[in-house]
C-alpha positions in Angstrom: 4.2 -12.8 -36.1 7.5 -13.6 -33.9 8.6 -10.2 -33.5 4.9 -8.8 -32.5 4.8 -11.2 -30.1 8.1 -10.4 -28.6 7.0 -7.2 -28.7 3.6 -7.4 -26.8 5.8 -9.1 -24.0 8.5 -6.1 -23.8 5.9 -3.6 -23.9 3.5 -5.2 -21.7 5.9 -6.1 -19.1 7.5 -2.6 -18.9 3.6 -1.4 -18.7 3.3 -3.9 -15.4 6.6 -3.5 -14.1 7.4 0.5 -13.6 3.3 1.1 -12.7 3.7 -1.1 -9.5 1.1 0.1 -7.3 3.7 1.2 -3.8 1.0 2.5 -1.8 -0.6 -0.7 -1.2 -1.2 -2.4 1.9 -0.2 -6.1 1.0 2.7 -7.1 -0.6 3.3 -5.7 -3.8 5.9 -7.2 -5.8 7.5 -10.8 -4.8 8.1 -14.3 -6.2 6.3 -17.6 -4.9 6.7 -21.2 -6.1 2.9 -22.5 -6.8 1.9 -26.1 -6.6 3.8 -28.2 -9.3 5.3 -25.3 -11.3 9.1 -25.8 -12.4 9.2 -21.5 -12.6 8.3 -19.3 -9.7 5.6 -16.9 -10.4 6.4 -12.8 -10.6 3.2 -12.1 -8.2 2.3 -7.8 -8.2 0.2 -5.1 -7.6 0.3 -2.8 -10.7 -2.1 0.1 -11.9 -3.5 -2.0 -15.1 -4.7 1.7 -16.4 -8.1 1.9 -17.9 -9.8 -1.4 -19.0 -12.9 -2.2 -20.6 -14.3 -4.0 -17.4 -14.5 -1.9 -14.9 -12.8 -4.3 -12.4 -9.7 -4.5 -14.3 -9.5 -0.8 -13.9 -6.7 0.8 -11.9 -4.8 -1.6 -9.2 -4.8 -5.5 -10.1 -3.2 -8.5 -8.7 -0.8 -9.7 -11.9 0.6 -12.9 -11.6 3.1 -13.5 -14.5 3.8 -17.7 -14.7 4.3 -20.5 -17.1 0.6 -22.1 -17.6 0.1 -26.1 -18.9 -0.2 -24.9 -22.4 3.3 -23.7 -22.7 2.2 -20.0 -22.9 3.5 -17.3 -20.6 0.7 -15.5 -19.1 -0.4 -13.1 -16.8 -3.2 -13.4 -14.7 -5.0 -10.8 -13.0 -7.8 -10.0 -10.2 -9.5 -6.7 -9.4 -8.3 -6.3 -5.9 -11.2 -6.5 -3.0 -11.6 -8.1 -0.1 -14.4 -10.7 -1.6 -13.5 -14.4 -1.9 -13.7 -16.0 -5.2 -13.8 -12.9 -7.2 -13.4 -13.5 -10.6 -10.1 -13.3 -12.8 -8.6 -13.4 -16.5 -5.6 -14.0 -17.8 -3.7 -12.6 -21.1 -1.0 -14.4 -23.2 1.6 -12.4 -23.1 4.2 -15.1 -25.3 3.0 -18.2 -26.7 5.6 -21.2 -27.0 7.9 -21.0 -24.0 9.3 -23.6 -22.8 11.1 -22.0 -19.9 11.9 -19.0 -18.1 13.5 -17.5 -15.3 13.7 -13.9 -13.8 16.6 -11.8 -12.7 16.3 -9.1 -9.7 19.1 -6.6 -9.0 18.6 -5.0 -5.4 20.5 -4.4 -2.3 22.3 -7.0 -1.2 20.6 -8.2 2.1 21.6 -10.4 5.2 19.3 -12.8 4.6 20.3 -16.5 3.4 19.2 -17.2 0.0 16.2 -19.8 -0.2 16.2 -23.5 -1.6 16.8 -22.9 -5.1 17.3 -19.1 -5.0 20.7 -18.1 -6.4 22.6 -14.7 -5.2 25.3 -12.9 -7.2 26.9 -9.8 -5.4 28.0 -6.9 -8.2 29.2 -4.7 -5.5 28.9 -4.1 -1.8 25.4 -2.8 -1.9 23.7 -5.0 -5.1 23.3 -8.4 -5.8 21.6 -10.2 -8.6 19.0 -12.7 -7.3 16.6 -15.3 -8.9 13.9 -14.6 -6.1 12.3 -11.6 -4.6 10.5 -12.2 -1.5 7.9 -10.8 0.5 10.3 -9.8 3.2 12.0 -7.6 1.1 9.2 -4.9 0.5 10.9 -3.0 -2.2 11.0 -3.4 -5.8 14.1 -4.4 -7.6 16.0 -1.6 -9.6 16.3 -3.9 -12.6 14.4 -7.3 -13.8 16.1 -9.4 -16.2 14.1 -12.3 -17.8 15.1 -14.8 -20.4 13.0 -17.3 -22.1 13.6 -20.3 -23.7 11.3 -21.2 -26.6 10.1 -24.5 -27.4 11.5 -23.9 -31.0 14.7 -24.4 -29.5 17.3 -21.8 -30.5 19.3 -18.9 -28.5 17.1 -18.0 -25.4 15.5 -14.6 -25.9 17.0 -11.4 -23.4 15.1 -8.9 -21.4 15.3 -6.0 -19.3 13.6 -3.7 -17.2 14.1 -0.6 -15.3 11.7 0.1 -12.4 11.1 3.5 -11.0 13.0 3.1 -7.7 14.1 5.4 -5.0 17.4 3.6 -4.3 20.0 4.0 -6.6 21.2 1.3 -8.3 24.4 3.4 -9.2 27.0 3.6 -7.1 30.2 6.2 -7.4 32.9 6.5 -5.0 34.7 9.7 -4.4 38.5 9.3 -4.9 40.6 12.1 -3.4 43.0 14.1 -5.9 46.3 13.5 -6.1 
């Protein structure tokens, strides 16, 4: 039952992640801390497909997070401009006891946040923990490992958005 899980979640998440919805008007992809949660939330605007509920159809607001139950979820609202419209969320792995997300992307001026940490790879690319609004891209790669409650070797993830800007980078060397 482990591996379909673990599956679901990979499958899922690449499903989410290279059908964010660019055209949007808000934010579309970005991280924000929520009330008492030890995890910041992956909050997007993704193209859910066809759904049996209408509502669910086409663009959603996903929020992928940790929920009191242990389970990493995603919840989701049809986009409108009502208050209180309704919403639903989907286990996507059971069991966690942590998690964190990884974003590569061009390395920016801007000073990292409270508990946001910032590796440069290059010149151009850095690997952050946080993605905010401000930066009103999407990352060229997300990285997440979990830690289940089982205990054991932390589970690795990657995924690779559709992206206009590179995320390889050659340099021409003259010939000798």
């Amino acid at each position: 039952m482990l591996v379909s899980h673990r599956g679901h979640l990979q499958a899922r998440l690449q499903t989410i992640f290279s059908s964010i919805d660019r055209g949007s008007i808000q934010p579309y992809f970005y991280t924000k801390q929520f009330g008492k949660e030890k995890t910041p939330s992956v909050v997007a605007i993704f193209d859910n497909g066809i759904d049996p509920d209408p509502a669910y159809s086409g663009s959603v607001l996903g929020r992928i997070f940790l929920d009191a139950e242990n389970n990493l979820s995603c919840a989701m609202w049809p986009l409108g401009k009502e208050k209180n419209l309704p919403w639903r969320t989907e286990i996507l792995l059971p069991n966690v006891e942590d998690f964190e997300f990884e974003f590569l992307g061009k390395n920016s001026a801007t000073k990292p946040g409270k508990k946001e940490r910032i590796r440069p790879i290059n010149g151009d690319l850095a690997w952050r923990t946080s993605w905010p609004k401000s930066q009103k891209s999407v990352p060229s790669i997300i990285r997440l490992s979990i830690q289940e409650n089982r205990g054991g070797n932390p589970l690795h993830f990657a995924f690779i958005l559709p992206t206009p800007d590179p995320f390889v980078t050659y340099v021409e060397k003259k010939a000798i």
